[in-house]
N, C-alpha and C positions, 0 to 999 in steps of 0.2 A: 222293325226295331234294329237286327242288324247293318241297314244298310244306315238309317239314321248316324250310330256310331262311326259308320266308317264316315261318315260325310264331315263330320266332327272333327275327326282324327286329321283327313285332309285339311279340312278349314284352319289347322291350328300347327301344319306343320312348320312355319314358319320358328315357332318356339323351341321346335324338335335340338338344336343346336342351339342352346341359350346355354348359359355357363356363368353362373352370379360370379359378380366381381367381387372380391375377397376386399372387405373394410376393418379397418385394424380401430379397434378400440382401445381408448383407454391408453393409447401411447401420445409419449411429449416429446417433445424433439430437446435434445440434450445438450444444454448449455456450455460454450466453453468454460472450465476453469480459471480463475486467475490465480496467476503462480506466486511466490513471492522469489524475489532474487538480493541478495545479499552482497556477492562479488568481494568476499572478502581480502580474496589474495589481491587484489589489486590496491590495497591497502596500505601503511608502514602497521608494525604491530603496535605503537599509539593511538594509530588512527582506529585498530580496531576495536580496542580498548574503550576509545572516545566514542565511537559508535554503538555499544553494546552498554554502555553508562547510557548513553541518548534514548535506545529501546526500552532499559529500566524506566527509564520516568515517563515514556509515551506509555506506556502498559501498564503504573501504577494506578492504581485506579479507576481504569478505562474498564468500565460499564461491560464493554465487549469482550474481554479474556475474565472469566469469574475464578478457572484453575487452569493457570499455565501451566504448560508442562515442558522443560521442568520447569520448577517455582521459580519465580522471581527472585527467591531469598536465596536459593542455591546457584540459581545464574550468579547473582553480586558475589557470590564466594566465591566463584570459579573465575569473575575477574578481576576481583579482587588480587585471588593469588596469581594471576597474569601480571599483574599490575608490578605486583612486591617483586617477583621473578625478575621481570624487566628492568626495575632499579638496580636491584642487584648486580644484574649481567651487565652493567653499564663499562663497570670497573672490575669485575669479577673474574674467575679463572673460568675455563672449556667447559665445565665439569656445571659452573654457575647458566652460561649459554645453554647449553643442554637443557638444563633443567627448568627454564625460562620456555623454549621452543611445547618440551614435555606439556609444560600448564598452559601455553596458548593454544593447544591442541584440543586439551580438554573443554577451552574456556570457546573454542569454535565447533565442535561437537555436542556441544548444550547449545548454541547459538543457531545452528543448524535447526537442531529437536524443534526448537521455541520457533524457530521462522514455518516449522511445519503445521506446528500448532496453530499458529496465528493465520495461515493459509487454509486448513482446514475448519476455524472457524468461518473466515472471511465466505469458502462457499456454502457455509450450511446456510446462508441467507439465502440462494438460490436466486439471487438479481445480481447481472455482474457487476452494477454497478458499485453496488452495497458492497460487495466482495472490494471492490477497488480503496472504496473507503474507511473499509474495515483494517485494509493491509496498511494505508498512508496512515490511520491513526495510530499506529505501531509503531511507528518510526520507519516504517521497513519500505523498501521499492518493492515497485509491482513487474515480471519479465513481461515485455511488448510482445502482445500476439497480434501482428497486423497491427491493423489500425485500433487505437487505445482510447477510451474514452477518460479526459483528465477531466476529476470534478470543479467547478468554477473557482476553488482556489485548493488548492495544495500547499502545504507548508513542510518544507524537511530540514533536517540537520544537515551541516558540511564534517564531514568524519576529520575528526584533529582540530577542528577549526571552533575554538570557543565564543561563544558569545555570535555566534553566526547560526543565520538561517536562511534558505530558500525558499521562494515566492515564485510558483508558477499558476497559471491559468491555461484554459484550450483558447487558442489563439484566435481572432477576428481580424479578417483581414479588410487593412485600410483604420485599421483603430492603435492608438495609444494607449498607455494604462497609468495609471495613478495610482499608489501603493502606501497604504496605511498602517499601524499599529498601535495598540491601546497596554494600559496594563488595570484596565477598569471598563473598556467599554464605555467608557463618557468620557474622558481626554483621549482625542485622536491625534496623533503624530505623523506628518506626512514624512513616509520614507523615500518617497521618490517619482519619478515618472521615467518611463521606456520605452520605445516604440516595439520592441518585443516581447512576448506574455513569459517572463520571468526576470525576477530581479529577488537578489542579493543585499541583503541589510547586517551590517556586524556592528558592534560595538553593543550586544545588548547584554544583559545581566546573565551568567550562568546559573541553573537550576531556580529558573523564575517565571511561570506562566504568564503569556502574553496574549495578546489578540491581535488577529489583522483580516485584512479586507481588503478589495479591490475593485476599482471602478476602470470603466473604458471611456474616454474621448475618440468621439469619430464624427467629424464634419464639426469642429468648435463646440459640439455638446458631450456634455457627461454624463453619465449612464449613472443609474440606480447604483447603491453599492452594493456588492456582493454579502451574501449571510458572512458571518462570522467565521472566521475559525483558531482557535485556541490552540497555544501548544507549548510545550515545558520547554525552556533553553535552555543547549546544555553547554 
């Protein structure tokens, strides 16, 4: 019986030095964030102004932000009183300046909070694409990490620039784009063609929701058109 065991032990020495390989359970591999980016100093303080009125109307009512923080009602007050400020300092004394700077301070430290807000909504979708989407329906840019996936139409405000908006797509190379806008979704307006995937349409109504869309030509055909995308002009 002894010797049987030991014959065993040898037949099996092979395993003597086995050492299970460690399997990690239950882990995901951890998505990047997308950031939101604002860049306000590169701004005039109209322009900020006009940008932060443009965020109020992409945020009213957008299904996505249900409690901004802060509120939307107290954002308008704080650019409101930027606004007032501003007029004032046009013609005003040092003292008016100052006081102007004071409320644009506060009125970009609530602009700040709100673009964190809306970035930490963006990833509790947990798909970055959703995240991307989540941030453009805001009014807000997205900061480029690498290479950026843009969704088949993007639509943004020009900051100061009323009755304007930008039209980009992710770009196909060797194609042209054709560039549409509705204020109904059944009368189509053609706003243009490009051989570059964005284009620039002004002359449209302030505080007016629109629709647009876009197609590609490549090789004399034109492509399906793009879903819809809606967006307040401010």
């Amino acid at each position: 019986m002894l010797k049987q065991v030991q014959h065993d032990k040898k037949k099996n020495s092979q395993f003597n030095n086995y050492k299970p390989i460690p399997i990690a359970i239950g882990t995901k591999t951890k998505k990047p964030m997308k950031k939101v980016v604002l860049r306000l100093s590169q701004f005039s303080i109209s322009a900020r102004i006009s940008f932060a009125r443009s965020v109020i109307l992409q945020m009213t009512g957008n299904v996505s932000f249900s409690s901004p923080t802060p509120t939307l009602a107290g954002f308008t007050n704080a650019v409101n009183a930027a606004e007032t400020a501003m007029n004032i300092a046009v013609n005003g004394t040092p003292a008016d300046t100052a006081d102007m700077y004071a409320k644009v301070r506060i009125m970009e430290t609530q602009f700040t909070a709100l673009a964190g807000y809306v970035e930490y909504i963006a990833n509790q979708s947990g798909n970055p694409q959703t995240a991307i989407d989540i941030i453009l329906s805001a009014g807000m840019q997205v900061k480029k990490q690498g290479a950026i996936n843009i969704p088949i139409l993007a639509v943004t405000a020009l900051p100061g620039s009323a009755g304007v908006v930008k039209l980009r797509r992710k770009a196909i190379a060797g194609s042209a784009y054709v560039w549409q806008f509705s204020e109904n979704q059944t009368d189509w307006t053609d706003a243009g063609e490009s051989t570059i995937a964005s284009f620039t349409i002004a002359g449209l109504e302030s505080l007016k929701r629109y629709y647009f869309r876009v197609a590609t030509i490549k090789r004399q055909a034109q492509s399906e058109w793009s879903d819809t995308v809606t967006f307040v002009v401010s």
